[in-house]
Residue frames as qw, qx, qy, qz and C-alpha x, y, z in Angstrom:
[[0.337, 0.429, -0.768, -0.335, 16.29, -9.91, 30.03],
 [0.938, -0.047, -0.004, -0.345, 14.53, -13.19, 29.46],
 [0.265, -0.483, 0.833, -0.049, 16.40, -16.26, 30.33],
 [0.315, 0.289, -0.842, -0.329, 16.41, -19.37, 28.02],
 [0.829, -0.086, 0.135, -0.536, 13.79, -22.11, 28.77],
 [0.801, -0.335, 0.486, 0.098, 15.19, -24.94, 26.62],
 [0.064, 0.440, -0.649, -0.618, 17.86, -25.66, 23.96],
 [0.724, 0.358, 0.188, -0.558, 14.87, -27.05, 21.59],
 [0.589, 0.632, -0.481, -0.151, 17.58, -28.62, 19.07],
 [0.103, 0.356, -0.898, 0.238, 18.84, -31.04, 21.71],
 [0.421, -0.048, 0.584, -0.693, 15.11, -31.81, 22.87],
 [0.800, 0.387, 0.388, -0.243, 13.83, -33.03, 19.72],
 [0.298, -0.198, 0.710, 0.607, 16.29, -34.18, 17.16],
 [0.255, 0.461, 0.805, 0.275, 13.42, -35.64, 15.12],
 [0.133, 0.809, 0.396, -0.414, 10.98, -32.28, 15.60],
 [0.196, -0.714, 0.345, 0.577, 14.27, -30.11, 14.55],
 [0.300, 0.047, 0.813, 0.496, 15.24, -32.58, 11.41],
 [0.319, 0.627, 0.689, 0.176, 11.56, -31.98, 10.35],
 [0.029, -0.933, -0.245, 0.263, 11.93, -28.46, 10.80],
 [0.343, -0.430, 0.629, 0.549, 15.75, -28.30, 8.95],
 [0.334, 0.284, 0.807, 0.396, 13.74, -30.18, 5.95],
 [0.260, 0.888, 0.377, -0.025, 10.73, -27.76, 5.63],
 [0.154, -0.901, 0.163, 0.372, 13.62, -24.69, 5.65],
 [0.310, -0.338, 0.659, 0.596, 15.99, -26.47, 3.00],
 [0.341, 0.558, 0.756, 0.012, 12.73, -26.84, 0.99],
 [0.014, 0.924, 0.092, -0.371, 12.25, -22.94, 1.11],
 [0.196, -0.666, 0.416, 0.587, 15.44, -22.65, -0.32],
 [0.402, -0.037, 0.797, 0.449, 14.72, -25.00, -3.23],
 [0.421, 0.584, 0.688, -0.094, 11.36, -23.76, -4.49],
 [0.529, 0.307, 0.437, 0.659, 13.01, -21.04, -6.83],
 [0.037, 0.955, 0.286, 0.066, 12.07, -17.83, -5.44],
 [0.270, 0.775, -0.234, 0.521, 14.65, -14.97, -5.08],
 [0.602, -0.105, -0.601, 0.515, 16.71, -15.22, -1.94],
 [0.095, 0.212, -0.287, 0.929, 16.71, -11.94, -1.44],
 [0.563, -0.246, -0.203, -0.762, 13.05, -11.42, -1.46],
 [0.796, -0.304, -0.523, 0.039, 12.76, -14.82, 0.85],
 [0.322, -0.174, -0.452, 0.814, 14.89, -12.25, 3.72],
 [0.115, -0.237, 0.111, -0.958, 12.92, -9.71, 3.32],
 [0.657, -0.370, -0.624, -0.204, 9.85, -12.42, 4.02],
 [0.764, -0.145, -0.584, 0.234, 11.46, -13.61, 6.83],
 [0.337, 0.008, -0.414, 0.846, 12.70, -10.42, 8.22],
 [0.286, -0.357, -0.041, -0.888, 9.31, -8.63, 8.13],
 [0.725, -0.367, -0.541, -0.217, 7.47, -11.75, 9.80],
 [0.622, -0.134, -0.479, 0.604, 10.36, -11.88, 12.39],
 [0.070, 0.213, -0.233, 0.946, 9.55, -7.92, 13.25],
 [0.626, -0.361, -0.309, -0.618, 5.71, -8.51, 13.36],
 [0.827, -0.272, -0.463, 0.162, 6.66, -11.76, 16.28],
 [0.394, -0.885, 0.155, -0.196, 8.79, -9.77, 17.82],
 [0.967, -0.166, 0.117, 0.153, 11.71, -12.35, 17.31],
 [0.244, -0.825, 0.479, 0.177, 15.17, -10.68, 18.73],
 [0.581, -0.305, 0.667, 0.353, 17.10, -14.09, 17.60],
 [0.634, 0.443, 0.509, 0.378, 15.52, -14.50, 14.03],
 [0.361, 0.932, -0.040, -0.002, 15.78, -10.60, 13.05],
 [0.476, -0.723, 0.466, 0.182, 19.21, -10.94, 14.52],
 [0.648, -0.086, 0.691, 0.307, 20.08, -13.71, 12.31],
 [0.546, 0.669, 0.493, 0.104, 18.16, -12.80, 9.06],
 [0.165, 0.957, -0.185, -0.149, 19.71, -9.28, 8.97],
 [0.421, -0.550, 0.665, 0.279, 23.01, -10.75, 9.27],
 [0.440, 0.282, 0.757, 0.393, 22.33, -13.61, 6.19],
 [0.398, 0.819, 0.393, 0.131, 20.67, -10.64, 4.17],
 [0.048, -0.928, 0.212, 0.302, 23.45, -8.41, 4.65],
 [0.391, -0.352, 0.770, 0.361, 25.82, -11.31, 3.39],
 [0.487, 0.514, 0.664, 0.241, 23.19, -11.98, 0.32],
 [0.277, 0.135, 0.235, 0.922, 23.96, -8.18, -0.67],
 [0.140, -0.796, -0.570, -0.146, 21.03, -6.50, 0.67],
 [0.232, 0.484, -0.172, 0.826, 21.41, -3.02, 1.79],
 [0.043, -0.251, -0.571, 0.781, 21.50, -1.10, 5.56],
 [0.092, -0.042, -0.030, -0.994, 18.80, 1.20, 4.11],
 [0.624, -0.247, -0.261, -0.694, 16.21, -0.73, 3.22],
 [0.553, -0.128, -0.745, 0.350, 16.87, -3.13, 6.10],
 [0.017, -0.152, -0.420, 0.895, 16.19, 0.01, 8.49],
 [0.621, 0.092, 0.075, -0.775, 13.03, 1.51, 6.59],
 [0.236, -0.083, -0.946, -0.205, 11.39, -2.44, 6.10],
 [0.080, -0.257, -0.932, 0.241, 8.91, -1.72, 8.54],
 [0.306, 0.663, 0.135, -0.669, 7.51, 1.14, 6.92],
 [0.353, -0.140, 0.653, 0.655, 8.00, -0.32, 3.58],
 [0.307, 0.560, 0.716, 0.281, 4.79, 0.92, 2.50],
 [0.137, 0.946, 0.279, -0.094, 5.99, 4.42, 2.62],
 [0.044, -0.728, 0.492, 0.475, 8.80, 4.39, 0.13],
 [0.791, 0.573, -0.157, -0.146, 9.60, 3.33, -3.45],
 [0.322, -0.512, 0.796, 0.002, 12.77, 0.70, -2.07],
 [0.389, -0.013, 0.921, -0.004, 11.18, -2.21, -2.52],
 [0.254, 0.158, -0.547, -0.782, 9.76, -3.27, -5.90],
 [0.778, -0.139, -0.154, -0.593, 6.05, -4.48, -6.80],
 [0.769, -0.086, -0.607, 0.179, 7.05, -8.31, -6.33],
 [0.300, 0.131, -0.689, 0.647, 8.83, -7.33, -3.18],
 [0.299, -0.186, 0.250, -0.902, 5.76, -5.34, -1.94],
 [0.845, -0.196, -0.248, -0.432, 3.10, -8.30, -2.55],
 [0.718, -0.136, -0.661, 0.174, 5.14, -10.51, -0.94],
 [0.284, 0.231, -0.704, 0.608, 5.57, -8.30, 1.66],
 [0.526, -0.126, -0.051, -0.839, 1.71, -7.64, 1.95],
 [0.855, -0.180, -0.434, -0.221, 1.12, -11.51, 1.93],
 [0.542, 0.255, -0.660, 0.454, 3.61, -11.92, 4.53],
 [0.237, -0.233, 0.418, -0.846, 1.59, -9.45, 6.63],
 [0.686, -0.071, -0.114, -0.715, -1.39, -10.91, 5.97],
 [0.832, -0.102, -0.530, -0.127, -0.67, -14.56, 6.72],
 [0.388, 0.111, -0.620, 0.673, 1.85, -13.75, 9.75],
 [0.075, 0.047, 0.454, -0.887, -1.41, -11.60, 11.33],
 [0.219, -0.309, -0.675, -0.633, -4.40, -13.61, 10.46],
 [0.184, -0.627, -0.686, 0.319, -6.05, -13.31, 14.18],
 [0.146, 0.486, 0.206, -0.837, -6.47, -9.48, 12.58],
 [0.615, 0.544, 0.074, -0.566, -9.22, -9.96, 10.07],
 [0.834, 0.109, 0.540, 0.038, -7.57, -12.79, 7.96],
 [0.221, -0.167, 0.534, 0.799, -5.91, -12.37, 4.51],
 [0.368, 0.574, 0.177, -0.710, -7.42, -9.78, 2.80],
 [0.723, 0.610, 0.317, 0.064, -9.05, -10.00, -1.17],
 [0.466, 0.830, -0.186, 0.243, -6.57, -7.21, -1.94],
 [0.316, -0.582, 0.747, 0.059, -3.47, -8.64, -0.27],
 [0.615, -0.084, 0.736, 0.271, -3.99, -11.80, -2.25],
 [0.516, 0.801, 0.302, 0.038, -5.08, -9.97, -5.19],
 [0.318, 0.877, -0.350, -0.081, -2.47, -7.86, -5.17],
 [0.653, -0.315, 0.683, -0.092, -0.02, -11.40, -4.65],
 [0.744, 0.350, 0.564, 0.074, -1.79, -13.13, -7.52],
 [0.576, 0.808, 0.115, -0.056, -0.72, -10.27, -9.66],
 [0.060, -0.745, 0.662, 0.051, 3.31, -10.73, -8.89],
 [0.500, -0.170, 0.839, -0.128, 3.04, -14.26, -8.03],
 [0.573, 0.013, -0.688, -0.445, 2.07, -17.21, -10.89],
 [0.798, -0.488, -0.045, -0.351, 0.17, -19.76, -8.73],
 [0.882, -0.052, -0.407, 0.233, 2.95, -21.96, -7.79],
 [0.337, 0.260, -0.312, 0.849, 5.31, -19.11, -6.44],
 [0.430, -0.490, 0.228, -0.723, 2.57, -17.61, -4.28],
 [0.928, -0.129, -0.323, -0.135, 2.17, -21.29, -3.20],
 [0.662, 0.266, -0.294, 0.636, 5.91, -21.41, -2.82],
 [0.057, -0.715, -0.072, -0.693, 5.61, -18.10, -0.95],
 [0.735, -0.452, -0.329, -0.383, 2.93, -19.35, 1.23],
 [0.926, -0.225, -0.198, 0.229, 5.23, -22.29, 2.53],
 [0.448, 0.356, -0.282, 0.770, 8.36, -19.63, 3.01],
 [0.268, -0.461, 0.201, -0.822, 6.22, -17.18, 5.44],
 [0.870, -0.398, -0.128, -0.260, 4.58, -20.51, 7.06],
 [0.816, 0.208, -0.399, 0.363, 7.94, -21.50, 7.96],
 [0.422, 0.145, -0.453, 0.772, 9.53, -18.52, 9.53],
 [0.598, -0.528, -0.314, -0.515, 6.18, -18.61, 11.45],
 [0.943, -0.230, -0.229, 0.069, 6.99, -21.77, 12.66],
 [0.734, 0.129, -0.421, 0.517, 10.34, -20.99, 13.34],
 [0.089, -0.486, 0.036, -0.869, 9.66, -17.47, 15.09],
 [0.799, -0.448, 0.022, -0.401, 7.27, -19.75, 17.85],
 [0.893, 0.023, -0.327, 0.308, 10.28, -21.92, 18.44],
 [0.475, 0.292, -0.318, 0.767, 12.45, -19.12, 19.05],
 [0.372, -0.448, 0.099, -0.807, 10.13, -16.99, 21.09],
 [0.876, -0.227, -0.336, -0.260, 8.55, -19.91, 22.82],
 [0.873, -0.284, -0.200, 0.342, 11.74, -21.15, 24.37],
 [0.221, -0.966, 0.101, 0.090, 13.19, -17.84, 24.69],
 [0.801, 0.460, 0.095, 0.373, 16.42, -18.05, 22.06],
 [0.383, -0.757, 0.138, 0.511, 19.46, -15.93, 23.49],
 [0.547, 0.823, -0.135, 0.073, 21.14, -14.06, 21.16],
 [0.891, -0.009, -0.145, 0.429, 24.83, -14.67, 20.63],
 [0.337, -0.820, -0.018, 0.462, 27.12, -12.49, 22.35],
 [0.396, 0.914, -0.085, 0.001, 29.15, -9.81, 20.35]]
């Protein structure tokens, strides 16, 4: 087990505040909650980030998502759960959360542009850059989950 580094939220008020603002942004820019967990949880599995899947599952179970497709998400391209929109976003999600493999593809933003109007893949964009950002915070300073 990894052992905490530093509480990041007491180190930089100011950093945090900016980082509190981009994330209440996310929430304003009119995309589907739901579909903004599944974002967040698929980025968070790709990082490897115990505290954010930890959280996210927990706020997507309370936004009415289901165990099932929570479990099969990381195979979500081999089952009919998750609907076109859900699938481009989760395709752009890969693609922008893993650009040191081969960069976002033509047909990951092609297939994006055809769910997405331009602002919402914009919108998108700034939802998966986020729980990037937050996912290197939490990993970075080694984030303990909360006990049971």
């Amino acid at each position: 087990m990894s052992t905490a580094r530093i509480d990041f939220y007491n180190a930089s008020p100011a950093a945090i505040k900016a980082m509190l603002t981009l994330e209440g942004s996310v929430g304003k820019l009119g995309l589907e909650p739901s579909l903004i967990e599944l974002v967040k949880m698929r980025a968070s599995q790709i990082n490897g980030c115990a505290f954010c899947l930890d959280m996210h599952s927990r706020d997507a179970r309370k936004a009415g998502e289901s165990e099932r497709r929570l479990h099969v998400l990381p195979a979500w391209r081999e089952t009919n759960l998750f609907s076109a929109r859900e699938q481009a976003a989760l395709a752009w999600t890969e693609a922008l959360t893993q650009v040191t493999q081969g960069h976002a593809s033509d047909a990951d933003y092609e297939f994006a542009k055809a769910e997405f109007s331009e602002a919402e893949l914009v919108n998108l964009t700034l939802a998966i850059t986020t729980i990037n950002a937050w996912n290197r915070f939490a990993i970075g300073f080694r984030s303990q989950l909360p006990q049971l």
